[in-house]
C-alpha positions as CSV (number, residue, x, y, z in Angstrom):
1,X,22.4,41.7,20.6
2,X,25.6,40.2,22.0
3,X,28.1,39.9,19.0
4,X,31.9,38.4,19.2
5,X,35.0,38.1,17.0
6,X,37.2,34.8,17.5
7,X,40.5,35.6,15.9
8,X,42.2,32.4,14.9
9,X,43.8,33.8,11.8
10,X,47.7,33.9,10.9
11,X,48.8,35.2,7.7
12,X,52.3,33.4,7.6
13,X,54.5,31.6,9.9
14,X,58.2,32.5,10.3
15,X,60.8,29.6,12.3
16,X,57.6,28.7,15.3
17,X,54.9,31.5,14.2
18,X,54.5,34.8,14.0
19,X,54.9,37.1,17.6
20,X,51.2,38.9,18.6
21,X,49.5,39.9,15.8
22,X,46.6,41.2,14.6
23,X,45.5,40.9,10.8
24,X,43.3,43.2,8.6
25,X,40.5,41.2,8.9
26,X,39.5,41.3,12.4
27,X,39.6,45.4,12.3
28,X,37.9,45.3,9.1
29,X,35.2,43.4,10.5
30,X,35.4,45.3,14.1
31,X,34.8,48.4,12.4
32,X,31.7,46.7,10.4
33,X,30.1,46.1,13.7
34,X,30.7,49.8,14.6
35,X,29.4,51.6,11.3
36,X,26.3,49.3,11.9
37,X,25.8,50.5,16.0
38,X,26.1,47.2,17.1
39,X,27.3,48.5,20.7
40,X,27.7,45.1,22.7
41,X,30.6,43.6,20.6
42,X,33.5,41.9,22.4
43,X,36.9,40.1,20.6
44,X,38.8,37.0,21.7
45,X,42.2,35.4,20.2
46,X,41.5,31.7,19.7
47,X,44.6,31.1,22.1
48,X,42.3,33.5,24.7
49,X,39.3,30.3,23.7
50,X,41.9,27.2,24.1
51,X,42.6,28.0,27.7
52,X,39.8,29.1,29.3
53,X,36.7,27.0,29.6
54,X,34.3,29.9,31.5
55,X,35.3,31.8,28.1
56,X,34.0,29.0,26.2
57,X,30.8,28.6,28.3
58,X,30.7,32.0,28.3
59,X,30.6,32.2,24.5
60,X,27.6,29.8,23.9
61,X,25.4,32.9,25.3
62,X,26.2,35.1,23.0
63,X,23.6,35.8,19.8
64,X,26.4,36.0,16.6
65,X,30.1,34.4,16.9
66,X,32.1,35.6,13.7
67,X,35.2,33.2,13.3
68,X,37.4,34.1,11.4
69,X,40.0,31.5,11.2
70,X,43.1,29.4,8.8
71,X,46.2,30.6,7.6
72,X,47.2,30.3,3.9
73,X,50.6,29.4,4.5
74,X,51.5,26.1,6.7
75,X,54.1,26.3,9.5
76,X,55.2,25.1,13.0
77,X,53.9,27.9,15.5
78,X,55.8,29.1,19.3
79,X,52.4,31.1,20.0
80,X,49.9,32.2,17.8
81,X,48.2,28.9,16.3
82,X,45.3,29.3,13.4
83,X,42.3,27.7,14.4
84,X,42.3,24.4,12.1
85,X,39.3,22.8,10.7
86,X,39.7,19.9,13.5
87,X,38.6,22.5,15.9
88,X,35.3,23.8,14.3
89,X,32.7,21.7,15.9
90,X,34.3,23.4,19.1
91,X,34.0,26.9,18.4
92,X,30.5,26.6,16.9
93,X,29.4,27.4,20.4
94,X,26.7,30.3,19.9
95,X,23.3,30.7,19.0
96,X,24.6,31.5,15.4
97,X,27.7,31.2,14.2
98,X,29.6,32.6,11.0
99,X,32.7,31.0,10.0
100,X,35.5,33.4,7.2
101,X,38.6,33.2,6.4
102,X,41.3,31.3,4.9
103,X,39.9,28.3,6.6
104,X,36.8,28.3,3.9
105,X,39.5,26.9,1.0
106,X,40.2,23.8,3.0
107,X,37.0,22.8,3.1
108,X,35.8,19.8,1.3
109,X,32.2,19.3,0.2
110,X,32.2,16.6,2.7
111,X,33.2,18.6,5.7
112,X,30.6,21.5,4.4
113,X,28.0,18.3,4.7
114,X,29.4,17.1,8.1
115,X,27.7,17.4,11.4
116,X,30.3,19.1,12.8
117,X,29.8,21.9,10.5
118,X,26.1,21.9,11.0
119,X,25.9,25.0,13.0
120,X,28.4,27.0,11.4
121,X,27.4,29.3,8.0
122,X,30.0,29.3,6.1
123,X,31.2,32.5,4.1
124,X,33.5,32.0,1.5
125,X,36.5,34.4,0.2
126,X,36.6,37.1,-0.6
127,X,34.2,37.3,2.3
128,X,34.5,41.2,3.6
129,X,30.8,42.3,1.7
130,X,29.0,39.2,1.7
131,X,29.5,39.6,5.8
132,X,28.7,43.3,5.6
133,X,25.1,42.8,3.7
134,X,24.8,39.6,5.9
135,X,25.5,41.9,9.3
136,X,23.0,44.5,7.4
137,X,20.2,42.3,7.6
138,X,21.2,40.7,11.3
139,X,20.8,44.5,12.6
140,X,18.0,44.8,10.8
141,X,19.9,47.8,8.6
142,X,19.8,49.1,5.2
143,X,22.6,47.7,3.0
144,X,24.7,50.3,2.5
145,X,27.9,52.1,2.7
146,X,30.1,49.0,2.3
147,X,33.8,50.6,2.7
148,X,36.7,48.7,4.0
149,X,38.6,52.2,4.2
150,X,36.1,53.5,6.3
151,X,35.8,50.2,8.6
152,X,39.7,50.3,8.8
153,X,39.2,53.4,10.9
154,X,36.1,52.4,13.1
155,X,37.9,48.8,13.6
156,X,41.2,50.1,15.0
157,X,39.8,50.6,18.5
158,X,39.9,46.5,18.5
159,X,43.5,46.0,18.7
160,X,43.2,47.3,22.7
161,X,41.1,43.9,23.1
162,X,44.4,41.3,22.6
163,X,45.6,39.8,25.2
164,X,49.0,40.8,24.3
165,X,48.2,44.6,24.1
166,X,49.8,46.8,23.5
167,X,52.7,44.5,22.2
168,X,51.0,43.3,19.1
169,X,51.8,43.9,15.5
170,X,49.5,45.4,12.8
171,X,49.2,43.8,9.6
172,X,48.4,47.0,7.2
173,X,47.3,46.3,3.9
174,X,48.6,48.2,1.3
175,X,46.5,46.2,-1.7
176,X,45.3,43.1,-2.5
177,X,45.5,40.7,-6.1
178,X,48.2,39.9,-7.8
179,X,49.3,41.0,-11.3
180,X,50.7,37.9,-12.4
181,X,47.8,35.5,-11.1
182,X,49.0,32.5,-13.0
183,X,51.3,30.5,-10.6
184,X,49.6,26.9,-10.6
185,X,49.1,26.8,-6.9
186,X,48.3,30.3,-5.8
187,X,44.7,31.7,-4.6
188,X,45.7,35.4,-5.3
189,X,43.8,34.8,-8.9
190,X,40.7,34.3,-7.5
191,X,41.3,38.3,-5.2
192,X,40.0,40.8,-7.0
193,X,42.5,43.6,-7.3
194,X,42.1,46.3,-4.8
195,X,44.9,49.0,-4.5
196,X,44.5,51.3,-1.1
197,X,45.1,54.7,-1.8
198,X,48.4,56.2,0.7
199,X,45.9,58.4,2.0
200,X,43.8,55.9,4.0
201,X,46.8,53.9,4.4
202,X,48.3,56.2,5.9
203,X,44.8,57.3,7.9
204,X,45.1,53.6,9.5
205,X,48.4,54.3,10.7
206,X,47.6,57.3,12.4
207,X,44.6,55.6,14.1
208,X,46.2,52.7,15.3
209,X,49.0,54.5,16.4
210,X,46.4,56.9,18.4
211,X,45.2,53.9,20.1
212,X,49.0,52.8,21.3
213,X,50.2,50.6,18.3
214,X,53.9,50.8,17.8
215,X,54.4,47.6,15.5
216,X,53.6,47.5,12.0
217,X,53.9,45.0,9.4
218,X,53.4,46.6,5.7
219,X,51.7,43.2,4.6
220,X,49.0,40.8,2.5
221,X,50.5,42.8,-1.1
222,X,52.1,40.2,-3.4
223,X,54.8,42.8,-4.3
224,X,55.5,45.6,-1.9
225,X,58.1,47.5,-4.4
226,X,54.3,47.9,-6.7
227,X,52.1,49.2,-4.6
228,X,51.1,52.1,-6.0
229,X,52.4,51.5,-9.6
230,X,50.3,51.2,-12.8
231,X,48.5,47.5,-12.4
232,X,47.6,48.0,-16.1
233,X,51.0,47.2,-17.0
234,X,52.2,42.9,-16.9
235,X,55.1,43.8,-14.2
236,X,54.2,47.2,-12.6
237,X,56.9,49.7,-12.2
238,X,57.9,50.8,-9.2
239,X,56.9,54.5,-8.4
240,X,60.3,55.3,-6.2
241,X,59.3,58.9,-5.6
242,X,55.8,58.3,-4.2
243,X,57.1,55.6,-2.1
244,X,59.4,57.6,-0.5
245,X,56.8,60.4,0.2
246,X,54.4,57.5,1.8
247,X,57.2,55.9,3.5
248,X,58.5,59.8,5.4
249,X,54.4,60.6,6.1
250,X,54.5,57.5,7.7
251,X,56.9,58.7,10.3
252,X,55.3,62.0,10.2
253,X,52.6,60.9,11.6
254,X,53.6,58.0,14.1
255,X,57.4,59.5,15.2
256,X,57.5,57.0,18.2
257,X,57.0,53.2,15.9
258,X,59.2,51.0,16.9
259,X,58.9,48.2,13.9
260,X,58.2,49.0,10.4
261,X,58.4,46.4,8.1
262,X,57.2,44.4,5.2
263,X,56.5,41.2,3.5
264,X,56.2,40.0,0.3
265,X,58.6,41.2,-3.1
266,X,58.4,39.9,-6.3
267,X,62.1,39.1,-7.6
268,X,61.0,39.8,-11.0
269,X,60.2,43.3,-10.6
270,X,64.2,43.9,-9.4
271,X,65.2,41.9,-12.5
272,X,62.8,43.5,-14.9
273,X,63.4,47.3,-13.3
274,X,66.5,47.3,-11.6
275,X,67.4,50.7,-11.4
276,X,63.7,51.8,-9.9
277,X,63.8,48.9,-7.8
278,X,67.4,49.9,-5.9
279,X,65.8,53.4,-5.1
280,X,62.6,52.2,-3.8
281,X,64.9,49.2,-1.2
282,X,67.4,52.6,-0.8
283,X,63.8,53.8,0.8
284,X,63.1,51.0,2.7
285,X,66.2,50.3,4.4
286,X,66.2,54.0,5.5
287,X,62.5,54.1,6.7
288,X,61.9,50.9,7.6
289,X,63.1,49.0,11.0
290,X,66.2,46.9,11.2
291,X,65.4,42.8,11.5
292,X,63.6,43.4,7.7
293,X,63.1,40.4,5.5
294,X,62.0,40.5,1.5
295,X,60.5,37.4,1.0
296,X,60.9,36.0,-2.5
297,X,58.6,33.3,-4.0
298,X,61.2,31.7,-5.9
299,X,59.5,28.3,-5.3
300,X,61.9,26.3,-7.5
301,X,65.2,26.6,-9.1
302,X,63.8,24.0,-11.8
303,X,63.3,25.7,-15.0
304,X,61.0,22.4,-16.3
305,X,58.9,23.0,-13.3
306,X,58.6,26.6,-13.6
307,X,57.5,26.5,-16.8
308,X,55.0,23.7,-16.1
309,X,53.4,25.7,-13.1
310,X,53.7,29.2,-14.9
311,X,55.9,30.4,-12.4
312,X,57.0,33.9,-12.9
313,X,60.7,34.5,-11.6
314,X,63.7,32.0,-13.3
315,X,66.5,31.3,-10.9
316,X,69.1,33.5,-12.1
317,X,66.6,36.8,-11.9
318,X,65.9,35.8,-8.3
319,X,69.9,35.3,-7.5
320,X,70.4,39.1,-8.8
321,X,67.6,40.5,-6.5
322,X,69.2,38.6,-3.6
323,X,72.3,39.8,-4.9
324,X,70.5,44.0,-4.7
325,X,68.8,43.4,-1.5
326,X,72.3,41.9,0.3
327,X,74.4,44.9,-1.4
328,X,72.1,47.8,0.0
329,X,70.7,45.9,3.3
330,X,73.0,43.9,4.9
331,X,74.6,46.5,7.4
332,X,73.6,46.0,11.0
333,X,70.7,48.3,12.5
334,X,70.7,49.3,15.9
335,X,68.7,46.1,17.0
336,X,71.9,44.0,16.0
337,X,70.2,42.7,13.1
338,X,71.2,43.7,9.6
339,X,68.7,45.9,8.3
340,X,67.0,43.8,5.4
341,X,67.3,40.7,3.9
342,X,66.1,38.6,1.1
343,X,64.1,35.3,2.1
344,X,63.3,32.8,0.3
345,X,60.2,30.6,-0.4
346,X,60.2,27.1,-1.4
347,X,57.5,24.8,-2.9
348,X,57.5,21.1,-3.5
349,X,55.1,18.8,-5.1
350,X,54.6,20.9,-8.0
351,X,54.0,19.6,-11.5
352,X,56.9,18.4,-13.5
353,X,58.8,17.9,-10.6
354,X,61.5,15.2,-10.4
355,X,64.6,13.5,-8.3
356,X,66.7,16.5,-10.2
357,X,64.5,19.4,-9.2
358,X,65.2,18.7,-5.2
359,X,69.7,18.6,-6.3
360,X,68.5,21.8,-8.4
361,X,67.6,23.7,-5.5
362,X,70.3,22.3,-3.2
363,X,72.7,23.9,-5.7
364,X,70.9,27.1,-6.0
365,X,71.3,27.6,-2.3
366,X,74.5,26.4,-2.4
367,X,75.7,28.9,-4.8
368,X,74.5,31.7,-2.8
369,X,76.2,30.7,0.2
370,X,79.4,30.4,-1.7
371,X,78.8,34.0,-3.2
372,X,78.8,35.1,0.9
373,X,75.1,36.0,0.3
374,X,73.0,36.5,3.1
375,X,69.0,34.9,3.5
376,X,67.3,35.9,6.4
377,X,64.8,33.2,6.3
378,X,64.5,29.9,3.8
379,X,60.6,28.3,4.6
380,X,60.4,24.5,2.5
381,X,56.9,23.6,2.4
382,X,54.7,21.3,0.4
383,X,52.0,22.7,-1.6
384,X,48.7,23.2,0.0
385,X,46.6,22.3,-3.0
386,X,43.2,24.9,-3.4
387,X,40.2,24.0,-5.1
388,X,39.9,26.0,-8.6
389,X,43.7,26.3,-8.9
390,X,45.4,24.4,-12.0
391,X,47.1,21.9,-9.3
392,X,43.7,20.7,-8.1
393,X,43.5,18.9,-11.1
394,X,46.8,17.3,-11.1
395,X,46.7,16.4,-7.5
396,X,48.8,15.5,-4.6
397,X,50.8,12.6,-6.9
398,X,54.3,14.4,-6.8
399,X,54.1,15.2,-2.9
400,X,53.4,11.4,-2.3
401,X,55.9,10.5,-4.8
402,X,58.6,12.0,-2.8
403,X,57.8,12.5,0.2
404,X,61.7,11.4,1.4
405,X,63.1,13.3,-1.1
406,X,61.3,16.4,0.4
407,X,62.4,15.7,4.3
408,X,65.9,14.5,2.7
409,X,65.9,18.1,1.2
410,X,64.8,20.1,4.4
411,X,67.1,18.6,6.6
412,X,69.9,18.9,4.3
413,X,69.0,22.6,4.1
414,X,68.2,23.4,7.9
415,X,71.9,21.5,8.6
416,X,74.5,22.4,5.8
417,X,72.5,25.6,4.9
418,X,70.6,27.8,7.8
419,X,73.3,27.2,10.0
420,X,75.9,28.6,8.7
421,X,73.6,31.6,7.2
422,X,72.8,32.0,11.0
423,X,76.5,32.4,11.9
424,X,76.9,34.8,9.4
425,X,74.0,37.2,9.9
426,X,74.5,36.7,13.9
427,X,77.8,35.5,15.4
428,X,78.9,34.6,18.1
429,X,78.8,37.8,20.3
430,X,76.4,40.4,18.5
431,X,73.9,42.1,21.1
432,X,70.7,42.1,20.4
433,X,68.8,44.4,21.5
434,X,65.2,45.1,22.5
435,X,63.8,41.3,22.7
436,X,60.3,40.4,23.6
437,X,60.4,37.4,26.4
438,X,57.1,35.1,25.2
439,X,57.5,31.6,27.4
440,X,60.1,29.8,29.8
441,X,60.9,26.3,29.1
442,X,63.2,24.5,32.0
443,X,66.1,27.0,32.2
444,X,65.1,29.0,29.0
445,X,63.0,31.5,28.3
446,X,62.4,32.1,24.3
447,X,62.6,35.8,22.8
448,X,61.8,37.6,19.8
449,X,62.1,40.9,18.2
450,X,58.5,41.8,16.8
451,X,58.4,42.0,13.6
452,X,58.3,40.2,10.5
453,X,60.0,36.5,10.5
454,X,61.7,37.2,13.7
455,X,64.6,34.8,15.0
456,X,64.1,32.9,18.0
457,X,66.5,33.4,20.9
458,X,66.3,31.0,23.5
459,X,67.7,33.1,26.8
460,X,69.4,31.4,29.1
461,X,67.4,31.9,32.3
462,X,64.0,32.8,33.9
463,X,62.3,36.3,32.7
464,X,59.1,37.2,32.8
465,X,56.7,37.3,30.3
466,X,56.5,40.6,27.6
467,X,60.0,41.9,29.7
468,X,62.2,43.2,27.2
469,X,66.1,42.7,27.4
470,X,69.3,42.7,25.2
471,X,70.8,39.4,24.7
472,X,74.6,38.3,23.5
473,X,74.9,35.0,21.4
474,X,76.7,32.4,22.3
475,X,75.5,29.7,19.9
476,X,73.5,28.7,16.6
477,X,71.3,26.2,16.7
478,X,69.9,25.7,12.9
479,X,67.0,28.3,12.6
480,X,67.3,29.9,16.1
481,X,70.3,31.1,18.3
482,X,71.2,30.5,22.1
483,X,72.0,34.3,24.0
484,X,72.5,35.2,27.2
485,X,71.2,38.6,28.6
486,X,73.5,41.1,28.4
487,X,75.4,42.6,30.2
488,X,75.3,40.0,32.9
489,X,75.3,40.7,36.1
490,X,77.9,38.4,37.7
491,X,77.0,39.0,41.0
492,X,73.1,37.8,40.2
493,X,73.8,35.8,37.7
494,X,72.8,31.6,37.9
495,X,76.1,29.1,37.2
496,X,73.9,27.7,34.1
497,X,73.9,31.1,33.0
498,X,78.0,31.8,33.5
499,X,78.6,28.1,31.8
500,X,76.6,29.3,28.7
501,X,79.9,31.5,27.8
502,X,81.8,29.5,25.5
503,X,85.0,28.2,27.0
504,X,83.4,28.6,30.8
505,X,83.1,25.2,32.4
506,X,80.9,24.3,35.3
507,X,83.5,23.9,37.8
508,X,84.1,27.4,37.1
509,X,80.8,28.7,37.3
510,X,80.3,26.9,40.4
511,X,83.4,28.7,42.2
512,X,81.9,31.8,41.0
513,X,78.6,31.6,42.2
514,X,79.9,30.3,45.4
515,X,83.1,33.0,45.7
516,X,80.3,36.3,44.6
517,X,79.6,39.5,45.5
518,X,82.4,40.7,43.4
519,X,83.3,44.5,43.9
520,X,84.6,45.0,40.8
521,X,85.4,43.2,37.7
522,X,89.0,43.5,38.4
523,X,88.2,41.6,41.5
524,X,86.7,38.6,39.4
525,X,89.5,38.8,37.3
526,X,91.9,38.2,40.6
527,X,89.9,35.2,41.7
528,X,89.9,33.2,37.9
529,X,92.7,34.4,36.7
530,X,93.8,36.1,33.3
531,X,92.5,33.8,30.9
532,X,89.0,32.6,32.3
533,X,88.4,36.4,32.8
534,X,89.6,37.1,29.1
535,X,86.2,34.9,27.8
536,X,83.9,36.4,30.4
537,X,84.7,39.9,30.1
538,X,82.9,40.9,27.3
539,X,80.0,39.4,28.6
540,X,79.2,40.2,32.1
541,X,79.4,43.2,34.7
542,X,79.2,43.7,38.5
């Protein structure tokens, strides 16, 4: 039997998507397919599908295509883009198909009833054992043996199959559920709790690090400083000593990663344990890799709203976490980006929203830039309203209410805001080391660390795609930054690379390019004089 995985899953955008990346759910499922013996199994990314049509001809032979498609958060993508539910009756290709995933909560009973779903079955979430007994009985197998710890292990092997191998990062999944569960909007009530014990964890590491995975993203928890703590309790405390154990067996085990980091932290558990909390971001800014971004789900500085939505943070417990994160993260790493961050998330359209609540988060921002607080990342999205969530019942009203005041709001942030957080964390003339080149656009080529929420660097010049290269900024754009590589070469260098130094003209680019080879940089210095050379010095070499 010919089985195949189509990846089109994300688990969260950053600024234009996340860099390559594979989620739990593929390797769960891969290794599924293993413990069963199914021995003719082959993966594809959907970005692999959208470009080639023998693949997609190809695909319509095959007996079972498992999609497993969506992405829970919204976003604008570089590379990387979910499959989305306009795309189904295209991937519905073999002679059966099964669709999971994130996708599944966007569907309405009339797309279930459409024709273009027709040859699709449709597993809903959580969908990991309802697959396994429905692969049992495909494979004509016993149902039995169902563990995701176990299919971790089998299902690592998979990761050799993307495209972008072996630079791809590994979502691990440290647990699942959240203890809160009441925030109007959120799915994670409907997960049932499912904490991974360190020692299969950690077995997952080791396997996909046997296999040549050096990125690793410590992700899909709701609160990374809780994993491992007591879920009995209403805010878990944070167990610092067994996350500093986990965190150095890590390394142990994989000496050679070269990005560890994390997502999600839940501002209330600094605020409500502050002095466990410190110890546990003392272990992560030692273990973990520089570039590291705590998202927090503050999702309104409206007190009215938060209480209407049974939010669980208030704005002044998520300014102090900001406030912990910034004091014992903010020194740059050896990738030229501090070494972690708070984020922050925003959601609009909420209930009890108003005109006020949009000014109310203006100001909150506001009040951390004038503290010289740092945010690695500030995402403004709409809420994405799930059926059997409190907000499916009161609708999309406010989002269509004010839907100016929203874009009003995100430009005023991405202008007055992310800028100037961007010329903080970066400026002008920090090197940044050990960037992944992903796609050339006219004279650019756009580059990312990979890792969690990385920032886009748009290169000035040609490179080649997965080269990696250091890069000196030279300008902020409002969520990305303009670099050249560095150092230059003078001698090789284009004249729309030498103009991209501040305070370098094209005239005097031109009379470079046309007076090189150089022998020396004191030579260069002779030809343009003291204070032209002054502003290219730090930049280039011969």
């Amino acid at each position: 039997m010919k089985i195949a995985i189509l990846d089109g899953y994300v688990d969260e955008p950053s600024c234009l998507g996340v860099p390559p990346y594979i989620a739990p759910y593929p390797r769960y499922t891969w290794g599924m397919l293993k413990h069963l013996g199914a021995d003719s199994c082959s993966y594809f990314t959907i970005d692999t599908f959208r470009a080639d049509a023998e693949l997609q001809e190809k695909l319509s032979e095959f007996d079972l295509l498992i999609v497993i498609a969506g992405a829970i958060v919204p976003g604008k993508y570089l590379g990387g883009m979910p499959l989305a539910k306009t795309e189904l009756h295209r991937v519905a290709i073999a002679k059966h198909n099964i669709l999971v995933g994130p996708i599944t909560l966007e569907l309405t009973k009339q797309d279930r009833a459409s024709e273009a779903l027709k040859k699709i079955e449709i597993i809903d979430l959580p969908f990991e054992e309802r697959l396994y007994e429905h692969l049992c009985k495909t494979l004509h197998v016993p149902v039995s043996g169902y563990d995701l710890n176990r299919f971790a292990l089998l299902g690592a092997e998979v990761m050799n199959q993307h495209p972008d191998y072996p630079f791809v990062v590994c979502e691990m999944e440290t647990y699942r559920g959240c203890y809160w569960s009441r925030c109007s909007f959120c799915i994670e009530r409907f997960q049932q709790r499912w904490m991974r014990p360190p020692k299969s964890v950690l077995a997952e590491f080791e396997r996909l690090y046997a296999y040549g995975a050096r990125y690793f993203r410590l992700g899909r928890q709701t609160d990374f400083l809780t994993y491992m703590a007591d879920f009995n309790q209403e805010f878990p405390k944070p167990e610092s000593e067994k996350m500093r154990g986990f965190h150095a067996a890590i390394w142990q085990l994989c000496p050679d990663i070269r990005t560890l980091h994390l997502d999600n932290i839940n501002p209330k558990t600094i605020a409500t344990y502050p002095e466990e909390s410190r110890e546990v971001i003392k272990t992560i800014v030692q273990f973990q890799t520089p570039g590291n971004v705590a998202v927090f789900g503050l999702e309104t500085a409206d007190e009215q709203v938060i209480k209407a939505n049974t939010l669980a943070t208030l704005p002044e417990e998520v300014l102090f976490a900001v406030e912990q994160v910034n004091e014992l993260g903010k020194e740059r790493g050896a990738n030229g980006m501090p070494k972690f961050l708070p984020g922050l998330n925003f959601v609009t359209g909420l209930k009890g929203e108003t005109k006020e609540t949009f000014d109310k988060n203006y100001e909150f921002l506001q009040v951390i830039l004038d503290k010289g607080l740092l945010l690695r990342r500030i995402n403004i999205r709409q809420v994405k309203i799930l059926p059997g969530t409190p907000m499916a019942e009161f609708g999309y009203k406010n989002l269509k209410r004010h839907k100016k005041l929203f874009k009003a709001f995100k430009r005023h942030v991405r202008e007055e805001i992310d800028r100037e957080m961007l010329r903080r964390i970066i400026p002008v003339g920090t090197v940044l080391s050990d960037l992944r080149c992903e796609m050339q656009k006219g004279k650019i080529t756009f580059a990312r660390h990979l890792g969690s929420y990385p920032i886009l660097v748009g290169i000035v010049g040609n490179y080649e795609r997965n080269r990696f290269l250091d890069a000196k900024v030279t300008d902020h754009g409002m969520r990305s930054i303009t670099a050249i590589e560095y150092p230059l070469n003078i001698n090789k260098a284009r004249m729309h690379q030498i103009e991209a130094i501040t305070g370098i003209g094209n005239r005097t680019a031109a009379r470079i390019v046309r007076n090189s080879p150089f022998e020396s940089l004191e030579a260069l210095k002779r030809d343009i004089g003291d204070e032209l050379y002054h502003k290219l010095k730090d930049f280039v070499c011969v």
